[in-house]
C-alpha positions in Angstrom: 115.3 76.9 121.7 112.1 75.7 122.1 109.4 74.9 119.0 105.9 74.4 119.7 106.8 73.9 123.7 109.5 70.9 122.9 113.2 71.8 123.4 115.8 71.5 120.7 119.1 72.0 120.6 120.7 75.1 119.1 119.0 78.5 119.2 120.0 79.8 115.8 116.8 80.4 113.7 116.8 81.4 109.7 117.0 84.8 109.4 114.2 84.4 107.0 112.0 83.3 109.5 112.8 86.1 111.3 113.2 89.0 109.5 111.9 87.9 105.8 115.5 88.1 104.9 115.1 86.4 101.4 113.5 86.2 98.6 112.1 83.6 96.1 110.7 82.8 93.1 108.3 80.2 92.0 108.2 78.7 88.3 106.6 75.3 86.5 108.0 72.5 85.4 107.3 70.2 82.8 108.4 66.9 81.5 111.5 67.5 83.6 111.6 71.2 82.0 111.9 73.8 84.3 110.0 76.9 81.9 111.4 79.8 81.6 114.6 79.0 83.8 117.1 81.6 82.6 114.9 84.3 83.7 114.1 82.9 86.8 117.7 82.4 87.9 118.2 86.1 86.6 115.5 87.4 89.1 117.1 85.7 91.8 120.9 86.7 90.7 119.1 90.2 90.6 117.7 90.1 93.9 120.9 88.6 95.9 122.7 91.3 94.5 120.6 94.2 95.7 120.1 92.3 99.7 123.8 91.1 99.1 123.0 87.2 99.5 125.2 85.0 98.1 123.7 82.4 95.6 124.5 78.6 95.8 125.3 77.3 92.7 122.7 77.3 89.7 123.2 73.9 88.5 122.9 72.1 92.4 119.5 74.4 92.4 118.3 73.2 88.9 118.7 69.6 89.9 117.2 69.7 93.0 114.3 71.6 91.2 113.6 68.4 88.5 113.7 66.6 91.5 111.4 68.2 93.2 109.2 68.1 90.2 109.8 64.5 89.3 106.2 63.1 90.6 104.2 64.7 88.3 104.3 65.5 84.6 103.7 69.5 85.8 104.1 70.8 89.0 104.9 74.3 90.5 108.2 74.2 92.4 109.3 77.2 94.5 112.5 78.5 95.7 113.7 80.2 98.3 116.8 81.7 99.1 117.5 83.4 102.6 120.8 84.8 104.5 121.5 82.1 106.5 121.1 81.2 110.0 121.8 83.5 113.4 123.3 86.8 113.7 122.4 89.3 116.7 119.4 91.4 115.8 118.3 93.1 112.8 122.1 93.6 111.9 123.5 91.4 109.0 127.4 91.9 109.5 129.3 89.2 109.3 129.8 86.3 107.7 126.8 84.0 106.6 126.3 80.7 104.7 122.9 81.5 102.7 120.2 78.9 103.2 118.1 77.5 100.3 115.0 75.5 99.8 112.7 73.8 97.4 109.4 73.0 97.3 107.2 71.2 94.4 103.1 70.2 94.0 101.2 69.2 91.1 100.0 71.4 88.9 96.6 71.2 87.3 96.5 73.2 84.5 92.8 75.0 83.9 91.5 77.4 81.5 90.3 80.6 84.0 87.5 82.5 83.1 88.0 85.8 82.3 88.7 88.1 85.7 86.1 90.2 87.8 88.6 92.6 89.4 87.8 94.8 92.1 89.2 97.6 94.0 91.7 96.8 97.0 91.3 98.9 100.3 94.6 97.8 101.6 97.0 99.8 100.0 100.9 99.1 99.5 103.7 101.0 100.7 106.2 102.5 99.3 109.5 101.4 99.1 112.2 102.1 96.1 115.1 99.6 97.7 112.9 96.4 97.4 110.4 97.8 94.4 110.3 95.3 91.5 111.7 92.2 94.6 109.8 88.9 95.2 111.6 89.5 98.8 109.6 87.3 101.4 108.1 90.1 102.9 105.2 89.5 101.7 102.6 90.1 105.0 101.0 92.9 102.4 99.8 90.0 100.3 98.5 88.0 102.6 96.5 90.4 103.6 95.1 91.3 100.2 94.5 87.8 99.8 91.8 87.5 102.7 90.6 90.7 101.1 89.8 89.2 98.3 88.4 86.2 99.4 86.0 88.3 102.0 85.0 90.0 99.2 84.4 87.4 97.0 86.0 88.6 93.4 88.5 86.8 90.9 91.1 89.3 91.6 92.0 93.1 93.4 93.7 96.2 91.8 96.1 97.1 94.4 97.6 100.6 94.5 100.0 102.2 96.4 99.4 105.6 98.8 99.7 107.7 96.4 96.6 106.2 94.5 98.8 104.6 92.0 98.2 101.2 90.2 101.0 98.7 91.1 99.7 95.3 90.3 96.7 92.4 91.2 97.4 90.2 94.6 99.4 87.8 92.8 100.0 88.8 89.7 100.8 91.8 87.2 98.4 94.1 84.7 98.7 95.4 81.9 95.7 97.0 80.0 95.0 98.7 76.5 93.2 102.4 75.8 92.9 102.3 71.8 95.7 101.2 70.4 98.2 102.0 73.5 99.1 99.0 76.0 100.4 100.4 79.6 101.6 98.7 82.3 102.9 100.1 85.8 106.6 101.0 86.5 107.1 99.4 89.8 110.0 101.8 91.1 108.3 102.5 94.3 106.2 98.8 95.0 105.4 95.5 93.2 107.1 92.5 91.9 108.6 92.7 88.3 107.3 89.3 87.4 108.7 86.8 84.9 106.3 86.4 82.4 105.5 90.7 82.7 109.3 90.7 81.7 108.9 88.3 79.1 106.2 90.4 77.5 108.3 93.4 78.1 111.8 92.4 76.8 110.5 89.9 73.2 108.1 93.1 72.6 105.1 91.1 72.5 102.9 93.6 72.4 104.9 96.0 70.2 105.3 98.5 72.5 104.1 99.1 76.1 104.2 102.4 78.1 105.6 102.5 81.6 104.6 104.9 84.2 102.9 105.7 87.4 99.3 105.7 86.7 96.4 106.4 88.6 93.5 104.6 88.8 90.9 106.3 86.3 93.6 105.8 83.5 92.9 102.1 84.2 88.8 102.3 84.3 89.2 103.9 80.7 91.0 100.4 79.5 88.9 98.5 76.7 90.9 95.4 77.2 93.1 94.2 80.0 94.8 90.9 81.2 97.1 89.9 84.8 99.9 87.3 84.3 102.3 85.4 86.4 104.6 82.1 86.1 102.0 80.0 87.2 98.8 80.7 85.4 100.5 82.3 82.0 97.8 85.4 81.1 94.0 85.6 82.2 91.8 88.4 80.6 89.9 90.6 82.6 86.0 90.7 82.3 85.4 93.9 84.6 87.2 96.2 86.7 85.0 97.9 89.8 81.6 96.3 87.8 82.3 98.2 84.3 82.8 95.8 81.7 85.8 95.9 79.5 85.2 96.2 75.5 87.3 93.3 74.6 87.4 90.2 77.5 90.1 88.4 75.6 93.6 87.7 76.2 95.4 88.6 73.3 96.0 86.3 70.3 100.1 86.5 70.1 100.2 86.3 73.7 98.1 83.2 73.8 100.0 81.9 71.0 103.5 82.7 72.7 102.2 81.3 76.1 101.2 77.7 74.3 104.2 77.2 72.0 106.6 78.2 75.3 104.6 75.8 77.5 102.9 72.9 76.1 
């Protein structure tokens, strides 16, 4: 095999190089205290069941995870879980030994202003067997993401081809019409994130509708906010240049985020 024109020995490559067979999660750590751990370890338990990976042990992962983390008083730390090495082709019979990695940087926590969201062109497909999956498939994002940088905003709706709103690049949305909170479904594209399932399962917001919505239920929101592991909740300013009612994030969500965190 040969890397960057030098030989090496062996020819097997990770199949997640390969083929994106994987998936991963990323979480923070503070003070030694990976945030939130249960529920990351359950996305990733959930995930190896459905590509049928096996998991290495939870408590060899955790350690390594502090470790990882130990530099800093926060840091982001990211795991990665993938088949294993070799195989002929696409095809994974046989017998694998899964590969795992971790990754940690500082984190530098800072207050975000609230979001200017725009509209994303590129548009996700639709795929039920990996909907709600942080798989490492992920060339849709990338993509997105130098969509929104070209265009300059905070952040993109995305939706999915059939005009659906699935998520933001990197995070998920949830937004309010009167008293009603909605957030998408995710059966067909998206990643169920952990803090969205936070929100979801403790009934933060009392209740929350699910469903496949289209985008002109979202431009009637008043308020709105994206979340993810990383950066808790951020409240959304605009979406498409009309300005949202209420530009806040929520008080019990800002309340829950701070006494769970700091």
């Amino acid at each position: 095999m040969w890397h960057n024109g030098n030989y090496q020995a062996g020819s097997q490559l990770d199949r997640g190089l390969q083929f994106a067979d994987g998936h991963f999660t990323t979480l923070l750590v503070r003070n030694q205290q990976a945030l939130f751990w249960s529920a990351h370890w359950r996305r990733l338990e959930q995930a190896s069941e459905r590509l049928k990976i096996t998991l290495p042990d939870q408590q060899r992962v955790l350690d390594c995870v502090r470790e990882a983390a130990s530099e800093w008083p926060a840091a982001v730390v990211k795991i990665i879980i993938t088949r294993g090495l070799g195989g002929r082709g696409y095809s994974a019979k046989g017998t694998f030994d899964s590969q795992w990695y971790v990754n940690g940087y500082e984190h530098v926590s800072q207050v975000l202003a609230p979001a200017q969201l725009g509209i994303a062109e590129i548009q996700l497909g639709s795929q039920p067997l990996l909907a709600g999956l942080k798989s490492l498939s992920r060339l849709e994002q990338v993509l997105l993401a130098d969509e929104r940088d070209q265009r300059g905003v905070d952040e993109l709706v995305v939706l999915d081809q059939q005009q659906q709103v699935v998520e933001a690049v990197s995070s998920n949305i949830f937004w309010r019409v009167g008293k009603q909170w909605f957030t998408p479904q995710l059966s067909s594209a998206g990643v169920a994130g952990v803090i969205r399932q936070q929100v979801l399962q403790q009934g933060l917001l009392n209740r929350v509708q699910l469903g496949h919505f289209k985008l002109a239920h979202l431009l009637t929101a008043e308020q709105a906010f994206l979340c993810n592991s990383v950066h808790g909740f951020r409240a959304v300013a605009a979406i498409d240049g009309q300005l949202l009612v209420d530009d806040k994030v929520p008080e019990t969500l800002s309340c829950w985020w701070q006494s769970n965190v700091y």
